[in-house]
N, C-alpha and C positions, 0 to 999 in steps of 0.2 A: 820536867824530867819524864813524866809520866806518857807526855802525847810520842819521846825519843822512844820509850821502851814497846808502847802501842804500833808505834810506824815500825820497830825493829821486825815486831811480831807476824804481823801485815805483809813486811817484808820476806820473812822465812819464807809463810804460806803460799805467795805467789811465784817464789824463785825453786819453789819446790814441785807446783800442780801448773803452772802453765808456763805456756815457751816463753809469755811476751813478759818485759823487765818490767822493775819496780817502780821505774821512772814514768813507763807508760800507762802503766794498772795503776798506777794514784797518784799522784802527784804530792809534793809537799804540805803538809798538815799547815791549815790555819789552828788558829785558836779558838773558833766559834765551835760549840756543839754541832749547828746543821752541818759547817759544812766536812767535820770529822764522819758525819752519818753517814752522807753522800760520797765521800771517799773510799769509807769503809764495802758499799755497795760492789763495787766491782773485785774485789775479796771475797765475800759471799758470794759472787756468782763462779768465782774461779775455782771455790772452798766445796759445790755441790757434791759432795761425791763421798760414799760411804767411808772413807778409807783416811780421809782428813777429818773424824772429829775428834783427835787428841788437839788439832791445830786449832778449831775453833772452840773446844775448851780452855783452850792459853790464849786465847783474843778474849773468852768472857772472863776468865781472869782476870786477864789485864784492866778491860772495862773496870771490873769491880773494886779492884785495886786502887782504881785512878778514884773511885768515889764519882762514878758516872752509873752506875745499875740504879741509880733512880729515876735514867730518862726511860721512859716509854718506850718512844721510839727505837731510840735506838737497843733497846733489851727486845723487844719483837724483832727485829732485824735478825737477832743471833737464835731467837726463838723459831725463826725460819730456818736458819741455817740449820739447828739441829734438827729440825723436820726432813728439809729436802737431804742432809746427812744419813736417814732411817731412824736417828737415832731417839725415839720417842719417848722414852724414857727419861734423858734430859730436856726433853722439850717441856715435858709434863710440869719434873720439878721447877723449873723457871717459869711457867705460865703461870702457876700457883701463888708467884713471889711478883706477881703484876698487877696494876691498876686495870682490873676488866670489865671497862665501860665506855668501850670500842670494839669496834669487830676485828680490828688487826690480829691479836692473840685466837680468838676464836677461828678466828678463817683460818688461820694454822694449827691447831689441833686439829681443825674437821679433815681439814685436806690429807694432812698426815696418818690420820686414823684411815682414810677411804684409801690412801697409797698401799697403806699397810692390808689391805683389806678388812680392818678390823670395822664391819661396816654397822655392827650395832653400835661401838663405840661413837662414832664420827656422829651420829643421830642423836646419842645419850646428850653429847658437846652441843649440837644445833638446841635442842630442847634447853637444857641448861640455860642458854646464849637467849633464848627467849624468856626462858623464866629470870634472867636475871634484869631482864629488860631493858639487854641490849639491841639494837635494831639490825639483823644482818643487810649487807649488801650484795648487789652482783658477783661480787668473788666470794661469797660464802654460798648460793645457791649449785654452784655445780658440780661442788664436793658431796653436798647435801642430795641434788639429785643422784649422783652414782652411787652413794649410798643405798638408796630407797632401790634402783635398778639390781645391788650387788645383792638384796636380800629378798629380790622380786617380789616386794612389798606395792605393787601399783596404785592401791587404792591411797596409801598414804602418800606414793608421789603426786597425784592429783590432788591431795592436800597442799601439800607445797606446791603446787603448780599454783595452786586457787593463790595462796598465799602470793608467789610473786607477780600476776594479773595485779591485784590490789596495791602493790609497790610499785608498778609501773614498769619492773621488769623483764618481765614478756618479748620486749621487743629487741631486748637485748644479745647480740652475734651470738655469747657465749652461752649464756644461759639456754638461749633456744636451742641450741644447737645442745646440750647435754639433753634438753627434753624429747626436742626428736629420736636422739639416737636410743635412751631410757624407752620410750613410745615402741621405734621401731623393732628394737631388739625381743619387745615383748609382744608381738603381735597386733600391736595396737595401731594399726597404720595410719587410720581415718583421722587418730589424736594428731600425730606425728604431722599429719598433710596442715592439719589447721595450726599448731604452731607455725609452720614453713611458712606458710599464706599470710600468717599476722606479721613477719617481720619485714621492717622497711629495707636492711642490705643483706646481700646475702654471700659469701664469699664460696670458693672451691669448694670449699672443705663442707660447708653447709650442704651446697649442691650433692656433693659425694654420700655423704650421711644420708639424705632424702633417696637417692636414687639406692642404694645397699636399702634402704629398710624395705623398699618396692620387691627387690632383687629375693629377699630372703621369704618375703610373705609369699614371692609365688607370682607376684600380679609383676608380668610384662608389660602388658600394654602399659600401664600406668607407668612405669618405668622409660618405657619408649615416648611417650607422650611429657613428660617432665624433661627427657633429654631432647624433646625438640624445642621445649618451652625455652628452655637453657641456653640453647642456641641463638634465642632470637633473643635473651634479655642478659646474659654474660658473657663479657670479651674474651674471657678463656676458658672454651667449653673439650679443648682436648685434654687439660689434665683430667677434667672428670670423667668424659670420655674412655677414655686409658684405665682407666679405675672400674667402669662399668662393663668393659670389654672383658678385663682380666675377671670378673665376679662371674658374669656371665659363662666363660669359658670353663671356671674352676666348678662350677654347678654344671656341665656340660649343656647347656643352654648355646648351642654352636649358632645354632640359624640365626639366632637372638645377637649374639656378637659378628657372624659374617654380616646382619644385617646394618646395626648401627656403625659399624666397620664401614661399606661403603655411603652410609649416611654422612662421615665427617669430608669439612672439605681440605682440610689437611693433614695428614698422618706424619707421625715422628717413629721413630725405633721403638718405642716403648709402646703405641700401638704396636705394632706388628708383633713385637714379644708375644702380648697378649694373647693372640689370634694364634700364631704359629704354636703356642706351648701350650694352649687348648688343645688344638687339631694332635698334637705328640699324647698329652694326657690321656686323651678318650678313643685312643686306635686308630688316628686317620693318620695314616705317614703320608699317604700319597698329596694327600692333599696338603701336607705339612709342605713338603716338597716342593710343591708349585707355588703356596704362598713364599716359599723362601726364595725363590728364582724370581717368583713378581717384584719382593721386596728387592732385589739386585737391582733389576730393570729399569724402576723406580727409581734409582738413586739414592735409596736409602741405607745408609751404610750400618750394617749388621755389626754388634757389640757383641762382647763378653757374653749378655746374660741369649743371647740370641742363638748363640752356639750349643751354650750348655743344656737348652733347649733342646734344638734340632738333633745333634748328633748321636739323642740313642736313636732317633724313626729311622738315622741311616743305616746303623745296626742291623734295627729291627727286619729290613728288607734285603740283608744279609749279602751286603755292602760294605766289607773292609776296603776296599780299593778306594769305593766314593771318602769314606769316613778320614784316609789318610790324605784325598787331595781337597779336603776340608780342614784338615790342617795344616798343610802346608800354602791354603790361602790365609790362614790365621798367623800362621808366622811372615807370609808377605807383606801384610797389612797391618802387623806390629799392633795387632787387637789387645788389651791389657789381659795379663793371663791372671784372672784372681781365682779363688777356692775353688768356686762354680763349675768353671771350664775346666781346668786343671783334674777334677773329679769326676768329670765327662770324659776327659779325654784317658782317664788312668780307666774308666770304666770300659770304655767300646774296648779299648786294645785288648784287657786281660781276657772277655768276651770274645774276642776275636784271636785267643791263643797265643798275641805277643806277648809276653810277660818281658821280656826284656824292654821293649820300648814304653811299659806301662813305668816300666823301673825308671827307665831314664828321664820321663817325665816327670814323677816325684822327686829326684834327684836337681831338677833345674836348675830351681828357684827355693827360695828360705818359706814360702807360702804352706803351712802344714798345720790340720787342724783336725778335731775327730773326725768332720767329716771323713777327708781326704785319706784318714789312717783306718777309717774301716769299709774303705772304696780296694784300698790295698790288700786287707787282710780277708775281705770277701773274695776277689780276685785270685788273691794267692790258696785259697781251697780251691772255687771255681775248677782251680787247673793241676787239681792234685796236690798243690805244693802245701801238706798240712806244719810239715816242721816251720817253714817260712809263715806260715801266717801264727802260728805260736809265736813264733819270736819276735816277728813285727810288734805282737801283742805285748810282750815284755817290754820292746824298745817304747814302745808309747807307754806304758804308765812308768818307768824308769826318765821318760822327758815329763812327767808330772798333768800328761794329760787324764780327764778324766772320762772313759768309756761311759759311751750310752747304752741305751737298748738294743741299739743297733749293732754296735760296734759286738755286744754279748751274742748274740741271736750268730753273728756274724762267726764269731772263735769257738764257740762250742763243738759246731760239725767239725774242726779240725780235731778238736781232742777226743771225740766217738769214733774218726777212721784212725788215729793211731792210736788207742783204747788206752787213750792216758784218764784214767780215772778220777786218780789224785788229782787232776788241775782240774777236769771238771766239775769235782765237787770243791775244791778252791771256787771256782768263779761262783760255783751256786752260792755258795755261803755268798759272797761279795753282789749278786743277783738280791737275793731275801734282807742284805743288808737296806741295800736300795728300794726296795720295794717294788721291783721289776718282773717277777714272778710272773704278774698276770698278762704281763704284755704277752700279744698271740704269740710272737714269732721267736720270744724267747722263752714263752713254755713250753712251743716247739721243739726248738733247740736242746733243750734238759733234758724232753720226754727219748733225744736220741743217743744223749751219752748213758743212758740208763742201761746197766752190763745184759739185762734183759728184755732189750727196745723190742728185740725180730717178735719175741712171742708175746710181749703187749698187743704189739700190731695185728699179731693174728687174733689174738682171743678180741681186741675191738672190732676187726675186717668179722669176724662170727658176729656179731653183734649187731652190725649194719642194719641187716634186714629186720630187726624189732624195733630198731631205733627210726626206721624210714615210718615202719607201719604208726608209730608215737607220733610222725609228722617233722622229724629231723630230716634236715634237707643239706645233703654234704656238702662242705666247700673245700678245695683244693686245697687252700692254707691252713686249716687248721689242723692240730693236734692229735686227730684221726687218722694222719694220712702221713705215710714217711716222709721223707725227703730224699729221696735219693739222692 
């Protein structure tokens, strides 16, 4: 009766969180413990998700019910589930009620504590786990390293580093690869390269980690010199490539990405993204321009994220004409229209003073997200229209959207030109709820619905010249300076 009311239960959880039936996700219960375990398995992976641990508290039920919470195994099984669920507190209580003199329980506390960022905690567990003279393994080291990384504790990760060398661990994908990135992230680059060098395989991901910690220290060459290493000892050196190009570009390191750019000997879309959304990011349109005509040339057909890209440099070079026969090669070519492009394209037009075709492209498609609603509500001030960006503003938290900083920074200047007061000390309160305050562009924003902005601005524009002689060095965005 008991394995009928378990399979029931198994069955809820899966015909509720995934598409695929119950027939596929498990199949009919034997009678063996193992092999209940292993069926149980694709359940918990269906069950990961904050929002089902009422369900896998009626599976540990059940378990407990049936007079099965004595196996091990399978009580670490749900002791995972409530980890990778967040939900640590019944992880806690169940670990407590376990034979722990195995790593399996422990590896799932530490993990769960470093998910949670509770990174003292996850280290308190690893010690424990030693002093009770259990032996961790591979999966319990690189919870442990994140931890030591989360509390930038280094000298103590090279304790546990020493510690996994003596286990034999070292040479391990996973393990090395949390050391390197702990290493790199801390400036330790020289540590990070001599992990890299001790391990026998090395996959993308490894490669990417090695080349980002290059990227972040500063050292190109060494960066360039690992990505040619790369080349000659990994059969797929363009995802990393693609990863290294995009780093490069976003530190605006251009020379450094046109260069390994034409070092690969085959390019995909997602190079060129890279390349092209550098040259947009750091002021070069023209050049943005010619790469995107090369990438035509080439035969490389331009995506969604390729667009969203490109289309403010057309803007920028104050190009509504080019910007619309840009999209109407987007609707030739049936490019997928996700958030991205759709906020580019709601962006240039209301910039470019259509506000109707801005409208009708939000209008499309069911695709609607803060983003895209404070692309609109920016827009809709941009072009004087302050009552339309209010009320956008209603429509969106009335559909249960949750405004950002952005979307705040973005509504306020509408309610300073139509000197609605009341709403914008509404939003403030809802701002200081958040703890949004100090974001630049929405302390901005407050400092201009304030009934007395003009003569703040003047007594700080008086002010200036003591503040220059202090060694304050103006910048346009800030809080000094109106907004007109």
């Amino acid at each position: 009766m008991y394995k009928k009311n378990l399979c029931f239960m198994c069955r809820t959880a899966v015909s509720r969180y995934t598409t695929t039936s119950c027939n596929n996700v498990m199949p009919k219960f034997h009678f063996s413990e193992d092999s209940l375990v292993t069926q149980l398995e694709s359940v918990f992976r269906a069950c990961s998700d904050a929002s089902v641990v009422q369900q896998v508290k009626q599976i540990h039920a059940q378990v407990v019910v049936a007079g099965m919470s004595d196996s091990n195994t399978l009580s670490s099984k749900i002791l995972g589930m409530y980890v990778l669920c967040g939900s640590i507190k019944d992880a806690r209580d169940l670990f407590f009620r376990l034979e722990l003199c195995y790593s399996l329980p422990w590896n799932w506390m530490i993990r769960g504590f470093s998910m949670l960022g509770w990174f003292d905690f996850a280290l308190l567990f690893y010690f424990k786990m030693l002093g009770s003279k259990v032996a961790p393994d591979k999966y319990t080291f690189p919870y442990v390293i994140k931890a030591c990384g989360g509390l930038n504790n280094l000298p103590l990760c090279k304790m546990v580093h020493d510690m996994i060398r003596s286990m034999g661990f070292h040479v391990d994908l996973f393990v090395g690869s949390s050391l390197i990135k702990v290493y790199a992230d801390n400036g330790y680059i020289h540590d990070a390269r001599r992990v890299f060098d001790e391990l026998p395989l090395r996959d993308g991901i490894l490669w990417n980690v090695m080349l980002n910690g290059y990227v972040k220290s500063g050292d190109i060459n060494n960066a360039i010199g690992t990505f040619q290493e790369m080349r000659n000892s990994y059969n797929k050196p363009s995802s990393v490539a693609n990863t290294l190009i995009a780093m490069y570009s976003k530190c605006g390191s251009l020379f450094d990405a046109r260069k390994l750019f034409n070092m690969m000997p085959q390019t995909d879309t997602v190079t060129w993204n890279g390349l092209i959304a550098g040259y947009v990011q750091n002021g070069f349109t023209d050049e943005a321009a010619t790469l995107f005509n090369a990438m035509i040339s080439a035969g490389v057909k331009p995506d969604s994220v390729t667009f969203a890209s490109f289309l403010p440099s057309i803007l920028e070079s104050g190009s509504l004409k080019h910007c619309k026969e840009i999209h109407s090669y987007i609707v030739r070519h049936r490019v997928p229209f996700d958030i991205y492009l759709k906020s580019a394209l709601i962006d240039i037009y209301f910039k470019g003073g259509e506000v109707e075709m801005a409208r009708n492209i939000f209008h499309q498609n069911t695709l609607i997200d803060v983003a895209i609603c404070t692309a609109m509500i920016s827009g809709y001030v941009l072009n004087g229209l302050n009552i339309d960006a209010i009320n956008f503003f209603r429509w969106l938290i009335q559909k249960g959207m949750m405004p950002n900083c952005l979307t705040m920074a973005s509504v306020l200047p509408a309610c300073a030109a139509l000197a609605s007061l009341k709403l914008g000390k509404e939003l403030h309160c809802d701002i200081l709820k958040k703890g949004l305050q100090n974001v630049i562009q929405v302390g901005s924003a407050i400092t201009d619905i304030h009934p007395q902005s003009v003569e703040i601005y003047l007594i700080l524009k008086s002010l200036l010249p003591e503040l220059r002689k202090q060694g304050y060095v103006p910048q346009p965005y800030l809080p000094l300076h109106p907004q007109s």
